[in-house]
Structures are given as C-alpha cells and as structure tokens.
C-alpha positions as protocol buffer text, in pm:
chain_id: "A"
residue {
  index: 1
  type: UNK
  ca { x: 0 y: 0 z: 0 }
}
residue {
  index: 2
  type: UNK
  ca { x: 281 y: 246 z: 99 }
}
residue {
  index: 3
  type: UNK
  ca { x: 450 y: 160 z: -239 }
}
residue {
  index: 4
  type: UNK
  ca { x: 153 y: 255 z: -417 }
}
residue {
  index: 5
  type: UNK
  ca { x: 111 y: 574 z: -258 }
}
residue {
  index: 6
  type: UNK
  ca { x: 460 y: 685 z: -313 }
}
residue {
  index: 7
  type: UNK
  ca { x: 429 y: 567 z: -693 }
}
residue {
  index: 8
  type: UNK
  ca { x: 78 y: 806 z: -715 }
}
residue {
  index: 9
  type: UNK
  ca { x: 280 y: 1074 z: -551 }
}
residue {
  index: 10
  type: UNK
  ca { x: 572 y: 1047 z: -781 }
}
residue {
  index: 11
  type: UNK
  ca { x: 323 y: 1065 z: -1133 }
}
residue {
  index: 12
  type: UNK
  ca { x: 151 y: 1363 z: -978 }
}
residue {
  index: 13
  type: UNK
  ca { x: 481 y: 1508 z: -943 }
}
residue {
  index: 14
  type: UNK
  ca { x: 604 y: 1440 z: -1263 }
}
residue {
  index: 15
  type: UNK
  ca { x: 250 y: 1593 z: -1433 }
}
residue {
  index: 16
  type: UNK
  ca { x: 280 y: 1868 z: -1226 }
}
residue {
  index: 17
  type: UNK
  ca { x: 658 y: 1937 z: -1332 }
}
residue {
  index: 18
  type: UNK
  ca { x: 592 y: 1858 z: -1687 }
}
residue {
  index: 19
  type: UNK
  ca { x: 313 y: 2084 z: -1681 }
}
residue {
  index: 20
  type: UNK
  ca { x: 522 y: 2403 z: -1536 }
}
residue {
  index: 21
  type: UNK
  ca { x: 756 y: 2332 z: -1822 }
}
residue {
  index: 22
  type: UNK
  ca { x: 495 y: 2385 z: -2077 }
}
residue {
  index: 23
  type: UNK
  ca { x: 364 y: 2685 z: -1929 }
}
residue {
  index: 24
  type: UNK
  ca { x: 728 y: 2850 z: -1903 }
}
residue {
  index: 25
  type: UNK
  ca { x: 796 y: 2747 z: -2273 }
}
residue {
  index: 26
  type: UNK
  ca { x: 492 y: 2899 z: -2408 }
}
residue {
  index: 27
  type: UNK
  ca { x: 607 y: 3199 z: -2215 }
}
residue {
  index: 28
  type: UNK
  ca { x: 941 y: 3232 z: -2356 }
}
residue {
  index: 29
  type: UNK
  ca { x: 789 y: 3156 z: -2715 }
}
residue {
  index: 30
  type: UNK
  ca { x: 609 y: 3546 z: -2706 }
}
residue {
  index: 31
  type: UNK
  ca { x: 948 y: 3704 z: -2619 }
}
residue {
  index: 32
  type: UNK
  ca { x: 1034 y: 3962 z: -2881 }
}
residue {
  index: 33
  type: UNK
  ca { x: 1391 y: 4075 z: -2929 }
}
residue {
  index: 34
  type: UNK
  ca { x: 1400 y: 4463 z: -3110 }
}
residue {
  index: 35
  type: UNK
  ca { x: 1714 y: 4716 z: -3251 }
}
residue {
  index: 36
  type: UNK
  ca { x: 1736 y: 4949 z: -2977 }
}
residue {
  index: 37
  type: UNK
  ca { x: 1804 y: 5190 z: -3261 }
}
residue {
  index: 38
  type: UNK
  ca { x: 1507 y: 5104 z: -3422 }
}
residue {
  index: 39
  type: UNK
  ca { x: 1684 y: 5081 z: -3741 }
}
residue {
  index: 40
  type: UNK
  ca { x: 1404 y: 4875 z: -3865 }
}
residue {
  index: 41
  type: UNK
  ca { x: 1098 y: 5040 z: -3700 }
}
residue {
  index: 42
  type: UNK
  ca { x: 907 y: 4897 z: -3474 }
}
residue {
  index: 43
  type: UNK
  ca { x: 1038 y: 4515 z: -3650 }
}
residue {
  index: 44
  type: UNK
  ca { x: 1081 y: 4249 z: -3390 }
}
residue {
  index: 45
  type: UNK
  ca { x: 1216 y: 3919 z: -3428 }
}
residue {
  index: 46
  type: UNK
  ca { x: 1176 y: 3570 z: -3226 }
}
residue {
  index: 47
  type: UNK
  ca { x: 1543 y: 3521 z: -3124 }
}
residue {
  index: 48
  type: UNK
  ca { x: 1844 y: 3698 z: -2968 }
}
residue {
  index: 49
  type: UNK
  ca { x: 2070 y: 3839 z: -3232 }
}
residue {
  index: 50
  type: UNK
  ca { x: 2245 y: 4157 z: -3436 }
}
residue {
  index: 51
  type: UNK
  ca { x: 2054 y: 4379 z: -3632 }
}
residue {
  index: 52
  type: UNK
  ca { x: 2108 y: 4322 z: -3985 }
}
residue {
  index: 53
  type: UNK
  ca { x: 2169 y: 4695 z: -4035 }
}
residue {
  index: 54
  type: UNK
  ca { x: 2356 y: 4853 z: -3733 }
}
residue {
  index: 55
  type: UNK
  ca { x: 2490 y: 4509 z: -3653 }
}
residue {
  index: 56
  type: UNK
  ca { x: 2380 y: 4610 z: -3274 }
}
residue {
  index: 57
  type: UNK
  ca { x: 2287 y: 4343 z: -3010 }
}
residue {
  index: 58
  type: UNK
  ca { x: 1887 y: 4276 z: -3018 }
}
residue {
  index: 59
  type: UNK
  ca { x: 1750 y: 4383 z: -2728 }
}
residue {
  index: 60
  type: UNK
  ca { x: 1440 y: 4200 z: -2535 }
}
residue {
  index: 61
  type: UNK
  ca { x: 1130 y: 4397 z: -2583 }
}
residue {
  index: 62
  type: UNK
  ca { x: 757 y: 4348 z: -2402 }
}
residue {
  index: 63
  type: UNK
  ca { x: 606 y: 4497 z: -2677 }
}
residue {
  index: 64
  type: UNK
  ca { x: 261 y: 4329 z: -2796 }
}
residue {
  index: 65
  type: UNK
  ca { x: 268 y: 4163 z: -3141 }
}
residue {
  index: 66
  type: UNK
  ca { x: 98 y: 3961 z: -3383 }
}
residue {
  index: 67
  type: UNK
  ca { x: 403 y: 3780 z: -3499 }
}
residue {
  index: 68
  type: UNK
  ca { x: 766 y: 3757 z: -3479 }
}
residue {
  index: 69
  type: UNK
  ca { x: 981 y: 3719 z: -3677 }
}
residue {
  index: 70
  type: UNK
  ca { x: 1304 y: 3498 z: -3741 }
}
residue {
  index: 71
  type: UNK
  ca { x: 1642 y: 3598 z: -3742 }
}
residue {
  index: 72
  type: UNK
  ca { x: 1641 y: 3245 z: -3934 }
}
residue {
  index: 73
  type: UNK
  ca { x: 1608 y: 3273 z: -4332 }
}
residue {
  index: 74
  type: UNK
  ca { x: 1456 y: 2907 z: -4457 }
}
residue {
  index: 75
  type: UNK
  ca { x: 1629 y: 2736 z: -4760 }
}
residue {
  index: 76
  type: UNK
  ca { x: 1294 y: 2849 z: -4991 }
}
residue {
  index: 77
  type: UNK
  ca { x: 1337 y: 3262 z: -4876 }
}
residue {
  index: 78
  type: UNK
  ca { x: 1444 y: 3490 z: -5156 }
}
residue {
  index: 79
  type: UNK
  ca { x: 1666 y: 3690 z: -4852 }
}
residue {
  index: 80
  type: UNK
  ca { x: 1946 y: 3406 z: -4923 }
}
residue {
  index: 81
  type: UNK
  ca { x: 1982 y: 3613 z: -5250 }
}
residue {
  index: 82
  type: UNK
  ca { x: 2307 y: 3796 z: -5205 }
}
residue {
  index: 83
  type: UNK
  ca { x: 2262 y: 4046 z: -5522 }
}
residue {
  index: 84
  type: UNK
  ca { x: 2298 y: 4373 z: -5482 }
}
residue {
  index: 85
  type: UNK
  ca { x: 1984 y: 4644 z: -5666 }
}
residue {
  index: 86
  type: UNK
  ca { x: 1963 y: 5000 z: -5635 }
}
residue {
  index: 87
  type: UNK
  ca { x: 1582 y: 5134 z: -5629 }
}
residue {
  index: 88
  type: UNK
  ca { x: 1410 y: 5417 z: -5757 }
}
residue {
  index: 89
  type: UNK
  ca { x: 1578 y: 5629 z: -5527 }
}
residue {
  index: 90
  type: UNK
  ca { x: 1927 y: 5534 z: -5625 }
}
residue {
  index: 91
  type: UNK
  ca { x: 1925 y: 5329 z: -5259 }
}
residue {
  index: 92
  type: UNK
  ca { x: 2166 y: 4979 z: -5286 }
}
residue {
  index: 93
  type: UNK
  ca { x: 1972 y: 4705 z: -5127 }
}
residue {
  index: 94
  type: UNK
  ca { x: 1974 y: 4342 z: -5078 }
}
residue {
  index: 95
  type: UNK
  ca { x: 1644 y: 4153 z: -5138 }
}
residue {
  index: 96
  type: UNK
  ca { x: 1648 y: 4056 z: -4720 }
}
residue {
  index: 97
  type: UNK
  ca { x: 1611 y: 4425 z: -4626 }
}
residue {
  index: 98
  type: UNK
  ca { x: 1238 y: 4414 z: -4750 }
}
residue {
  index: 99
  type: UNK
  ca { x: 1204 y: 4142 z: -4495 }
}
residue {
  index: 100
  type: UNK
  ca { x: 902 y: 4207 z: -4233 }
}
residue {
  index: 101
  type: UNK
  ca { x: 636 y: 4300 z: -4502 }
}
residue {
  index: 102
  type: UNK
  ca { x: 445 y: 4084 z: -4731 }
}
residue {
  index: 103
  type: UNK
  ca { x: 588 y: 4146 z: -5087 }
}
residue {
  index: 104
  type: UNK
  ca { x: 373 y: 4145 z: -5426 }
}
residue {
  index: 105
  type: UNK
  ca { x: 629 y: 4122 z: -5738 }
}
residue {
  index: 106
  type: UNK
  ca { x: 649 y: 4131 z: -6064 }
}
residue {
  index: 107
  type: UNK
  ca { x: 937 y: 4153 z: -6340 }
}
residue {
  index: 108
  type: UNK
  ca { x: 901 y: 4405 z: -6623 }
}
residue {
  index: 109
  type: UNK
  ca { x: 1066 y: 4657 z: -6816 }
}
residue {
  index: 110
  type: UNK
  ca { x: 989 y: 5044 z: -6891 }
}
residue {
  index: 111
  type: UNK
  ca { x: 1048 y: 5059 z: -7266 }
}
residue {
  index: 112
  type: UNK
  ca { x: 776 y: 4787 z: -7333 }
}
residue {
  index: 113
  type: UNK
  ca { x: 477 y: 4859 z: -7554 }
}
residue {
  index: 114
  type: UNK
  ca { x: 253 y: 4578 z: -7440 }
}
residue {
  index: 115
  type: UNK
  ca { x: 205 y: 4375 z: -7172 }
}
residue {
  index: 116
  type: UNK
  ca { x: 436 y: 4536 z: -6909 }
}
residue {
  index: 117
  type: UNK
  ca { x: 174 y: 4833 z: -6849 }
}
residue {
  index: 118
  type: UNK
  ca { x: -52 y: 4575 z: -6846 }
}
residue {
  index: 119
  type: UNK
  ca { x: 93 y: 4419 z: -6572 }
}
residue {
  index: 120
  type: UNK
  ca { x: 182 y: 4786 z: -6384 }
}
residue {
  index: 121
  type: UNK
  ca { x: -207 y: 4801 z: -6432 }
}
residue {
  index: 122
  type: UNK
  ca { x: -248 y: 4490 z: -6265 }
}
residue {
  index: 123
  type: UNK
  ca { x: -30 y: 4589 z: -5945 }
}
residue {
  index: 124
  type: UNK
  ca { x: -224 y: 4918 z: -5942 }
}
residue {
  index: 125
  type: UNK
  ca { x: -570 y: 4720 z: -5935 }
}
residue {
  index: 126
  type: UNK
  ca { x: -410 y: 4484 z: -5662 }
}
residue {
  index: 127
  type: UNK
  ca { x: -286 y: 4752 z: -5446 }
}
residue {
  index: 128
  type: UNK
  ca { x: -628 y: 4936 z: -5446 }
}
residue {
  index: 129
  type: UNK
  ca { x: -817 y: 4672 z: -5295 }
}
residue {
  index: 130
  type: UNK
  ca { x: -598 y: 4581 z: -4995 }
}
residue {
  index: 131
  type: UNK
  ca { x: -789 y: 4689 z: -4682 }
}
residue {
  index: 132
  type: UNK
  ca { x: -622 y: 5061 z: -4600 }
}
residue {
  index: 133
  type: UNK
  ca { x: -599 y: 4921 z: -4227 }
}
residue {
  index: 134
  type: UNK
  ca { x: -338 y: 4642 z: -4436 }
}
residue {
  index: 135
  type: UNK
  ca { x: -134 y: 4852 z: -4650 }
}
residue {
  index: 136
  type: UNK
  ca { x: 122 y: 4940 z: -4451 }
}
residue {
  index: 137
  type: UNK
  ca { x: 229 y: 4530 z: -4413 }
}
residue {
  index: 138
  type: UNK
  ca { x: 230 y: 4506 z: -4742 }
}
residue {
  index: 139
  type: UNK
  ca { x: 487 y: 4632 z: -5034 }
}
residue {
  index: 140
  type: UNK
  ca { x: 494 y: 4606 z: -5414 }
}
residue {
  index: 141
  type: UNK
  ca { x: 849 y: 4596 z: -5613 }
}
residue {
  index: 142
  type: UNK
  ca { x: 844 y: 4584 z: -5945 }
}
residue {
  index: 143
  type: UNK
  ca { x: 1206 y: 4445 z: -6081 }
}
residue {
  index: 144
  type: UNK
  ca { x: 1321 y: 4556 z: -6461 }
}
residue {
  index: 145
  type: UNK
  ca { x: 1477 y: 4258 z: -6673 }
}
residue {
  index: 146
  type: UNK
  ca { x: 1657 y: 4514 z: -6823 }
}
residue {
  index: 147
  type: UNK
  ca { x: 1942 y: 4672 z: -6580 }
}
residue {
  index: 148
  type: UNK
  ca { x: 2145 y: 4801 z: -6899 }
}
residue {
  index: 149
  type: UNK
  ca { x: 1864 y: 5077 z: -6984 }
}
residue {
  index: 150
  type: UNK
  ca { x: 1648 y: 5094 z: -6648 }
}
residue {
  index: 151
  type: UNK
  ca { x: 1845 y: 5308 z: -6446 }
}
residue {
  index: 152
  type: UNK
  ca { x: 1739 y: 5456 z: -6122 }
}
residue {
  index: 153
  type: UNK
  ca { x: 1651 y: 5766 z: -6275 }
}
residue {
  index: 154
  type: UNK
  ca { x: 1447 y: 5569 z: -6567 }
}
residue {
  index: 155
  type: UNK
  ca { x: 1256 y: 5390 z: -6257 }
}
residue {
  index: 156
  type: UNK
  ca { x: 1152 y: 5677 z: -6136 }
}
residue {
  index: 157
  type: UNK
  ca { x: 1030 y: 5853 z: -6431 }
}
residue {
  index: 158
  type: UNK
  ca { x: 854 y: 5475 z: -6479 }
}
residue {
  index: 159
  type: UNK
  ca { x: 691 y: 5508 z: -6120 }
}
residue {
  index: 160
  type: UNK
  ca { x: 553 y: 5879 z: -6222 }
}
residue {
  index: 161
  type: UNK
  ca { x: 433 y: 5792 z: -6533 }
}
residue {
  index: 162
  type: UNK
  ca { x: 234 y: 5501 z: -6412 }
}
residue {
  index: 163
  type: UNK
  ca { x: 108 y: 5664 z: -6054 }
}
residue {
  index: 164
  type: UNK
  ca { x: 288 y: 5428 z: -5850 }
}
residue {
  index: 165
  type: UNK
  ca { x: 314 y: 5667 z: -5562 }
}
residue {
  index: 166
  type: UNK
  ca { x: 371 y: 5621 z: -5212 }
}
residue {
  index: 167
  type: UNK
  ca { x: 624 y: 5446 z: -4996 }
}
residue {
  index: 168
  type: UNK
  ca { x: 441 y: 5098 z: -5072 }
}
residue {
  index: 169
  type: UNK
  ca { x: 617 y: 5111 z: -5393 }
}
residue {
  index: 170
  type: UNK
  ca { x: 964 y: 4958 z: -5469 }
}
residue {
  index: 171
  type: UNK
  ca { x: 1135 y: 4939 z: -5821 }
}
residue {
  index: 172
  type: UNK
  ca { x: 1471 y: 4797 z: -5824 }
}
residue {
  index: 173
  type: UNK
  ca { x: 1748 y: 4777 z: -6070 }
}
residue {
  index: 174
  type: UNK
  ca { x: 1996 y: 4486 z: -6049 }
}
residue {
  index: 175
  type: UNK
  ca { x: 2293 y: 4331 z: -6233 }
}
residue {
  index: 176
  type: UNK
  ca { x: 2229 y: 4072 z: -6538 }
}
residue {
  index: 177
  type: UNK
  ca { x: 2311 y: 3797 z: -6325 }
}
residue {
  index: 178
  type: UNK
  ca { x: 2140 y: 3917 z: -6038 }
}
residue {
  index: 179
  type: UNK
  ca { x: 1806 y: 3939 z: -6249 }
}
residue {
  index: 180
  type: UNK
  ca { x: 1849 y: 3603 z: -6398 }
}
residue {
  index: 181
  type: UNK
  ca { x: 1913 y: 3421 z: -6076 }
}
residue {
  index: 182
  type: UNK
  ca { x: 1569 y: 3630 z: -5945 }
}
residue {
  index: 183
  type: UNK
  ca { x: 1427 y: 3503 z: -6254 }
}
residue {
  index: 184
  type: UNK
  ca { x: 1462 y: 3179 z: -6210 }
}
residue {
  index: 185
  type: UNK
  ca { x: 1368 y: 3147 z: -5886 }
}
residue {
  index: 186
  type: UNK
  ca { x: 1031 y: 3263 z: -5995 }
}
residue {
  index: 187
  type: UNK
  ca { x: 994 y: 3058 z: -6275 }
}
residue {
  index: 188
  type: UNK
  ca { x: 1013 y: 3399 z: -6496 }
}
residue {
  index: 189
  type: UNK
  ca { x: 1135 y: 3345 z: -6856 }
}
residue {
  index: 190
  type: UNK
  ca { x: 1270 y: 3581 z: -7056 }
}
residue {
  index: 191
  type: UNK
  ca { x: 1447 y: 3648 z: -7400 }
}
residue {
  index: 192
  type: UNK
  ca { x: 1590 y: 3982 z: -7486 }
}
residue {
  index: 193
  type: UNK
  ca { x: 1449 y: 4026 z: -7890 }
}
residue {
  index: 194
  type: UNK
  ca { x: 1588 y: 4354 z: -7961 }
}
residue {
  index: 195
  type: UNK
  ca { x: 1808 y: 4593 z: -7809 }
}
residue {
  index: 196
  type: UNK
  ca { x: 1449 y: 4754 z: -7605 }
}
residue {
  index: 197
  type: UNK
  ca { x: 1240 y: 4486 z: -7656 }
}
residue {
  index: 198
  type: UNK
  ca { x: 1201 y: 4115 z: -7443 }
}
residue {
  index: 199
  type: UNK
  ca { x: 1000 y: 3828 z: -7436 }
}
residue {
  index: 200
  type: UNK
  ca { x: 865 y: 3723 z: -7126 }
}
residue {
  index: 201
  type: UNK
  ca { x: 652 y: 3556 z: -6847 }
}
residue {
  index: 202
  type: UNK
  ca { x: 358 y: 3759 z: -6692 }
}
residue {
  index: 203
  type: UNK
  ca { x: 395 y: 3658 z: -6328 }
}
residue {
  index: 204
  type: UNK
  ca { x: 278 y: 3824 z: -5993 }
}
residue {
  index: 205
  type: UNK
  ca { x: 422 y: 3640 z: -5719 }
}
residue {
  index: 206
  type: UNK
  ca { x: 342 y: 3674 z: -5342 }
}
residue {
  index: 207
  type: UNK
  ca { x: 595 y: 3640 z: -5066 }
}
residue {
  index: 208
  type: UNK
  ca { x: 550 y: 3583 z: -4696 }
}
residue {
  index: 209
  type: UNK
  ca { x: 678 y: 3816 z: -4497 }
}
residue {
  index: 210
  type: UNK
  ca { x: 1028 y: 3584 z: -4443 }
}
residue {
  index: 211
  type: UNK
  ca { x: 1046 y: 3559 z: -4806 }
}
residue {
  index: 212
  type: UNK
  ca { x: 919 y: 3264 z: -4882 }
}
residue {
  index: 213
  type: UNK
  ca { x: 629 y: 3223 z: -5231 }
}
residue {
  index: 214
  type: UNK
  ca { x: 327 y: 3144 z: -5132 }
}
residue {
  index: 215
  type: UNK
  ca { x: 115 y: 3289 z: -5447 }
}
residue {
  index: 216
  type: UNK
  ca { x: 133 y: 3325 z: -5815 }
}
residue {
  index: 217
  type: UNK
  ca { x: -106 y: 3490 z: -6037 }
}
residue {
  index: 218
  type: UNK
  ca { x: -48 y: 3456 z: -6403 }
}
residue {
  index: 219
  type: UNK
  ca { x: -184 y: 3657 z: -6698 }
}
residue {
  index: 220
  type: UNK
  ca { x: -279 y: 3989 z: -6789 }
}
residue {
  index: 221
  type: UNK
  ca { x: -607 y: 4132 z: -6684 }
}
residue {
  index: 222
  type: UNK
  ca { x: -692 y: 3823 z: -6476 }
}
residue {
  index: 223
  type: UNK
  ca { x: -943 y: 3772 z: -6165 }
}
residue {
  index: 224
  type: UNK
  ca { x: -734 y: 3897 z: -5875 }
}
residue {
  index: 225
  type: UNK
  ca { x: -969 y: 3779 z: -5631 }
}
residue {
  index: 226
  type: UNK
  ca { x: -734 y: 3499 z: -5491 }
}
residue {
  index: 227
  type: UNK
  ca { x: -426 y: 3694 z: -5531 }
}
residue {
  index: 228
  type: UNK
  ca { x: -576 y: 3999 z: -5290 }
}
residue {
  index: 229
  type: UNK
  ca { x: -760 y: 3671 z: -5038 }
}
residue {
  index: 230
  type: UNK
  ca { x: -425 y: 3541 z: -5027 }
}
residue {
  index: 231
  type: UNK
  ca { x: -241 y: 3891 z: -4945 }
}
residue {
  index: 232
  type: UNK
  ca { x: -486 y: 3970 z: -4711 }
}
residue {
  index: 233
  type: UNK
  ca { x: -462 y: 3621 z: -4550 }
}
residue {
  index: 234
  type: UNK
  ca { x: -60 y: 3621 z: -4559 }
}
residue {
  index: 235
  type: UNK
  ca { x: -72 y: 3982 z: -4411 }
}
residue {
  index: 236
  type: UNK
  ca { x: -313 y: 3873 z: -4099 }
}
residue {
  index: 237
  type: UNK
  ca { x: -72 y: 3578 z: -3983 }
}
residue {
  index: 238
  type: UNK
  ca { x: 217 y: 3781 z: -3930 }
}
C-alpha cells in the first residue's frame, strides 16, 4: 500500500513538473527581441541576435505583437539572395532588407509597348483593394529585366508615369546575373528580342513576410480575387 502511494505521488509530481515546463515554454515563445536603434521600425524578431543593419545586439522587448519574426532565413526565402539592386531612389539594397512585409512582385521593363503596363495596371488594381488598415504590411516591387537601360533615374520617371506613388512602392534595378538568378527562382522566362524589346513571363508572385512564395497569379487582366484573399490572408498571420 505504501509503495503505491509513493508511486501516485511520484506521477503527480512528474504531471505537475511537466506541466510548469509547458507553461514556461509557451512563455518564452512570445518574447520579442528589437534594434534598440530602431533601425528597422518597430520590426521584432523571435530570437536573440544583431541587427542586420547597425549590426547592434537585439535587445528583449515586451512589446505586444501579432508575430515575430526569425532571425532564421529558410532554404525556400528569396533573402538568401546575395545580389545587390539599387531602387528608384538610387538606394543599394539586398532583397532581405524588405524582410518584415508581405511582398507582391512582378518583373518588367519600362520601354515595353505591351504587356508590361498591363501588368503595372495589374499591381495598381491589386494595391487598391488591400484593406487601408493592411497597407502598410504590405509592399509592391516591381524588378526591370533590363538593368542596362532601367536606371534609377528611368525607374523613377517609370513610377511617375504610371502613378505608382507612395512608400508601398519599390522598383529595383539589379545586375544581369542578379536578375536572372531572381528570374529563375520565380519561374520567370525571358528572352531579350531587340536591343528595347524582351520576351517574357507575366507573373505576380506573393511572398511571406520571411520571403518565402506562397502565391502566383499569371496573366494579364486576370481575376485577382485569390491573389488579394491570399495577401490579405498572408498579411493577418504575421
């Protein structure tokens, strides 16, 4: 009898014990870890780290949020990109500093006749129906196939012409390799048929906001309506 007791004592114990250690991991889980320079806003991330701009040591922070983030970058993220492209603005970036948003892209070029404003049109149309609560998590980047004649300055021109105003909007310029190793990871082809004139796929793709695909719309002038459900949807679980 004595021998059972002390075995009912020891599993209550052990529940007990195992059940403190969930608690205290699901406690730990909601720790955020933030610049103190706030280099990247009000960003946080899930784990202890550097920031990848001031290289400074994260700092804990008790601030309230839907989702961190990972100082991790999976195998599928674009961030693992290492190609440099300079923006509108005549900014350098790499691909990981738009992590923390959810990114709609799409490949084009300015001097094209035909289906490129097309697909401008489409990222317009896109952009107009997010939520105006959502906009701010969410950023479109438009990337020219042709670095040789789509300079900064050209981009921006591009952006006026085609009333893509407003700090949701990114345009970047890279390096031939850089676009083709973008390319393929999208599953973009292109051909270059004439010194201002290409062949090519009309994709929009959708990124999480750790870089990963989770959409593609392709076409010109299609339905949108999963493309937006699926922004909207990617936006809310981060």
């Amino acid at each position: 009898m004595k021998i059972f007791k002390y075995i009912l004592v020891l599993m209550v114990t052990i529940t007990t014990l195992s059940s403190c250690n969930k608690a205290t991991s699901k406690e730990s889980s909601t720790v955020a870890y933030q610049c103190p320079m706030k280099c990247e806003g009000d960003k946080v991330y899930a784990a202890e780290g550097s920031c990848p701009v001031c290289e400074m040591k994260l700092r804990p922070t008790s601030k309230i949020v839907k989702k961190v983030l990972s100082t991790m970058i999976s195998d599928e993220s674009i961030f693992n990109l290492t190609s440099k492209w300079n923006t509108q603005d005549d900014k350098e970036i790499e691909l990981k500093e738009l992590k923390g948003k959810t990114l709609v892209m799409v490949m084009i070029y300015t001097t094209c006749k035909a289906a490129c404003p097309r697909l401008t049109a489409d990222m317009r149309n896109i952009e107009e129906k997010i939520p105006t609560d959502l906009k701010n998590d969410v950023e479109f980047v438009l990337v020219s196939i042709d670095p040789i004649n789509d300079t900064p300055k050209r981009l921006k021109e591009f952006a006026k012409e085609n009333f893509l105003a407003g700090n949701q909007w990114t345009l970047l310029q890279g390096t031939e390799s850089g676009v083709r190793e973008f390319a393929n990871v999208l599953a973009v082809k292109y051909k270059q048929i004439s010194p201002l004139d290409f062949s090519h796929s009309n994709i929009i793709s959708v990124f999480n906001p750790e870089g990963e695909l989770v959409h593609q719309q392709e076409g010109l002038g299609v339905d949108n309506k999963e493309t937006i459900k699926k922004i909207i949807e990617t936006i809310k679980a981060y």
